[in-house]
N, C-alpha and C positions, 0 to 999 in steps of 0.2 A: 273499276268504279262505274257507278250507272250514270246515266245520262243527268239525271235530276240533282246528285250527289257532286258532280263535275262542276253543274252551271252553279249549284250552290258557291263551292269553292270559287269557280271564277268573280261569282256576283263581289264575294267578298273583299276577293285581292283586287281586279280594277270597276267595277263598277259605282261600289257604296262610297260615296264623300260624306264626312260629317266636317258638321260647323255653320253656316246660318245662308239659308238660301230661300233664294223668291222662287215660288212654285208657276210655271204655264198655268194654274186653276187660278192665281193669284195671292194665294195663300205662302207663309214662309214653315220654315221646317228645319230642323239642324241635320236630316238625312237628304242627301239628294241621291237617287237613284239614275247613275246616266247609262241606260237602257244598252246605246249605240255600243257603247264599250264590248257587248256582251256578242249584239246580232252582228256589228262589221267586224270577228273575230271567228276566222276559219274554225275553230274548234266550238265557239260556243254559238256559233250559228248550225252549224251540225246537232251537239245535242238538242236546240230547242228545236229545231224542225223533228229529228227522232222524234219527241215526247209529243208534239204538235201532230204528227200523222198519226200516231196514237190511235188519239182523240176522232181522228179527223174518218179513221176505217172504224169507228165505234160508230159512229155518226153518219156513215156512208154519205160522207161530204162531198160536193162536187165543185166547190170553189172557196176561196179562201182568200181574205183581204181585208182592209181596212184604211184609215185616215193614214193619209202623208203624212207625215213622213217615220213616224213612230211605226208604222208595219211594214213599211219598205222591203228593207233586208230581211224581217221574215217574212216574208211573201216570197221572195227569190230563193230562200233556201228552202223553204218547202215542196217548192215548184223543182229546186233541182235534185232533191231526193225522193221527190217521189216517184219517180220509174222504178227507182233500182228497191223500192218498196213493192211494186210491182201495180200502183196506184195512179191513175191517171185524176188528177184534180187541176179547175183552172184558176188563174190566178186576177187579181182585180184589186185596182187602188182606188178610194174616194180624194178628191181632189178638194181641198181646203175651201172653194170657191169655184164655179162654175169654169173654165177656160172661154176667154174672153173671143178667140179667132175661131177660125176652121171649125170643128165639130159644135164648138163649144156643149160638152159634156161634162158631167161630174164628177162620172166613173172611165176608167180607162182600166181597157182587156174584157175577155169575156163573158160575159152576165146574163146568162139566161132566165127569164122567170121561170117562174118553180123551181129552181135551182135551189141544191141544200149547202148553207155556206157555214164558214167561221170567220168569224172578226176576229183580226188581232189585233193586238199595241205591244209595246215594250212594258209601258208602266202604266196602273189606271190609278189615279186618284179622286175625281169627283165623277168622271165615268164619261166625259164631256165630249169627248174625241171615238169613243166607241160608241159612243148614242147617235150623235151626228153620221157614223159609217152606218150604224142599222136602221136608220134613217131612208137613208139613201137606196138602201140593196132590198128595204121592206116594201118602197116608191115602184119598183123593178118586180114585185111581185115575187120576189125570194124570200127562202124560209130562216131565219137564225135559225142554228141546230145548239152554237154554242159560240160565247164570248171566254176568248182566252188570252193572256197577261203573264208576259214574263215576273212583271212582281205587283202586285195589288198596296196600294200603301196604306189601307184600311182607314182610310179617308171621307169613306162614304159611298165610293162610286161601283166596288162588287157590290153593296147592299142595294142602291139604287137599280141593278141592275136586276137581281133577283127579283125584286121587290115587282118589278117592271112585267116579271115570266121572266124572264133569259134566265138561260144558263150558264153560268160564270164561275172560269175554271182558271182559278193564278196558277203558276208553278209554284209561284211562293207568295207568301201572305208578307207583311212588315214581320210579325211578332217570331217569323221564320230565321229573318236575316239578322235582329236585332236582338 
């Protein structure tokens, strides 16, 4: 089975809840998408980094990151497969809010300007949380090469993003899982 085909399967059995839910964008939905299910799961944190390095040797990326807490886990899985890909990429989180002590920074790990990156998230629906990280890493004088989404809920926020320039690559679309 391939990697794409896996998370598909996993998406289905623990990540998709139906029945009536309030969205983080503040919008409701009878799908909820809970992302974490897929990236804090040894198997499906494995194939999305797979598909993720992909992208990432297409792209000759050299860092990869995005908003707290939605890219977390794939930030670390990326980071820990990519040697044995043979790929040296660094890794970096945007921080919801500035950190109020000691450095107080936005971004945490390392960020070079000119540096060629990919944002991730689990889920994008209005695109609010990947805009905010390209925000951040664009401030830094790095390049988006590409915004990528375990699942896009066609909500507006892949369109918002193209619409933007970026590049904007789900695994999966809603009309995929649905």
């Amino acid at each position: 089975m391939n990697d794409k085909a896996l998370l598909r399967r996993l998406i289905l059995r623990k990540a998709l809840k139906k029945g009536r839910f309030k969205l983080s964008s503040g919008g409701t939905s009878p799908y909820y998408f809970d992302g974490k299910q897929i990236t804090l799961d040894s198997v499906g944190a494995a194939a999305l980094a797979r598909v993720i390095l992909h992208w990432a040797r297409q792209d000759r990326a050299q860092a990869i990151g995005g908003l707290t807490l939605g890219a977390d886990p794939i930030i670390g899985s990326v980071l820990s497969l990519a040697p044995r890909r043979g790929m040296k990429i660094r890794g970096f989180i945007v921080r919801k809010e500035p950190k109020k002590h000691g450095t107080q920074r936005s971004i945490e790990g390392t960020l070079r300007p000119g540096s060629r990156v990919i944002i991730v998230d689990d889920v994008v629906t209005k695109g609010t949380s990947t805009f905010r990280a390209i925000e951040e890493v664009e401030k830094r004088g790095c390049r988006v090469t590409r915004a990528v989404a375990l699942v896009d809920r066609e909500e507006g926020g892949g369109e918002a993003l193209v619409k933007k320039g970026y590049r904007f690559t789900p695994v999966f679309r809603l009309r995929d899982l649905i």
